[in-house]
Structure formats: structure tokens, C-alpha cells
N, C-alpha and C positions, 0 to 999 in steps of 0.2 A: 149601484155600486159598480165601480168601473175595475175591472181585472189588467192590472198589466204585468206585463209580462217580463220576468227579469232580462237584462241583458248578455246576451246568449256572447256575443262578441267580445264583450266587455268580460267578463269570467273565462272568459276563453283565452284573451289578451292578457291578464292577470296568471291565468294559472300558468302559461307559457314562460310568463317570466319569472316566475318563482322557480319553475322547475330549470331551467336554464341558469337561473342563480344559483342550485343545489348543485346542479351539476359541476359546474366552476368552481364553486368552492371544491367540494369533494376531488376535483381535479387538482388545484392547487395544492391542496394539503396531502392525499394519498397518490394521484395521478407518476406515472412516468418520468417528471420532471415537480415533481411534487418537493415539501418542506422534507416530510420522512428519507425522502430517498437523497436530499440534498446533505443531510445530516450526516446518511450513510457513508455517501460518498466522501465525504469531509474528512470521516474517521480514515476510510482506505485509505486517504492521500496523507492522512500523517502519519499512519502507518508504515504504508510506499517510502516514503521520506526518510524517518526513521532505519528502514533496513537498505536505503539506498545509501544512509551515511555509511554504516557498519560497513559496507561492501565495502565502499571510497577505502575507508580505513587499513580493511584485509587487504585490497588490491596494492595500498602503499606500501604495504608491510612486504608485501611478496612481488614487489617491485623491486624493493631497495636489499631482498636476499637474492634477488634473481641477479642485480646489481654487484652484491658482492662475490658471485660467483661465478662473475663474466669474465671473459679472457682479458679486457681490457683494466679488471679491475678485482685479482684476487684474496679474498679473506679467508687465512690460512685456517683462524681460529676455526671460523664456518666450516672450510672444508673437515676439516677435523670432524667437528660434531658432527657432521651429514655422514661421513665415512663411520665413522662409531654406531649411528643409529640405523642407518641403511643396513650397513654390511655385517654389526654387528665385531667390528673388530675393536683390540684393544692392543697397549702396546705391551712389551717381556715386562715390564718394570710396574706394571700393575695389577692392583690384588682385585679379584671381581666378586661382589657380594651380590647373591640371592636372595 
């Protein structure tokens, strides 16, 4: 009866590439540039997006008061309110409720 002897190379060549396959995978799915962190990312950027509108919005809004409170371009109404809230003033002819 003849003994031979498994292939030391061959098991050797196999389990390298197994493990090399685990690894890969595990890399794509959890790794640094992985699916999880692709997903995360995704959310930040519509998030990002989301509060970059609202800014655009605010910034127009205080654009177009900054506009109307330009020398070349006076809103009497506005100054009014901003003088009433600012300064806190009112005018003889009004009654002020607490």
C-alpha cells in the first residue's frame, strides 16, 4: 500500500486564495471605501445639500433687506421696523401694550 502524500502546494494555493477572497470581500463591504461607508456618505451629502438650500434661502432674504436698506435704495417701511425693534422706539400717537 502506497502512502502519498497530500498536496502541500496545492492546499497552500487554495487556502491563499480563499483568504484573499475574504479579505476583499470584507474590504468592499466594511473597508474605508466600502458599501457601509458609501451609504454614509450619501446621507451627509443630502443632508450637506439640504442645509446648503436653507442657507441660499436665508442669504437671499438678507440680501434683498440689506438691499432695501441701501443708500441707493431706501425702504422707509423697513427702516421703521428696524428702528422700533432695534431702538425700541415708538412714535407720540401710539398706545404700547405689555
Amino acid at each position: 500500500m502506497k502512502h502519498t502524500r497530500p498536496a502541500i502546494g496545492a492546499l497552500f494555493y487554495f487556502g491563499t486564495a480563499i483568504m484573499l477572497g475574504i479579505y476583499f470581500t470584507f474590504s468592499a463591504v466594511q473597508g474605508a471605501f466600502g458599501l457601509f461607508n458609501r451609504v454614509q456618505i450619501e446621507a451627509d451629502v443630502a443632508t450637506l445639500r439640504e442645509e446648503r438650500d436653507r442657507l441660499d434661502i436665508t442669504l437671499t432674504k438678507l440680501r434683498n433687506r440689506t438691499h432695501r436698506l441701501s443708500d441707493d435704495y431706501l425702504d422707509l417701511d423697513l427702516l421703521d421696523e428696524r428702528a422700533r425693534d432695534v431702538l425700541g422706539l415708538v412714535r407720540p400717537d401710539e398706545i404700547v401694550i405689555r
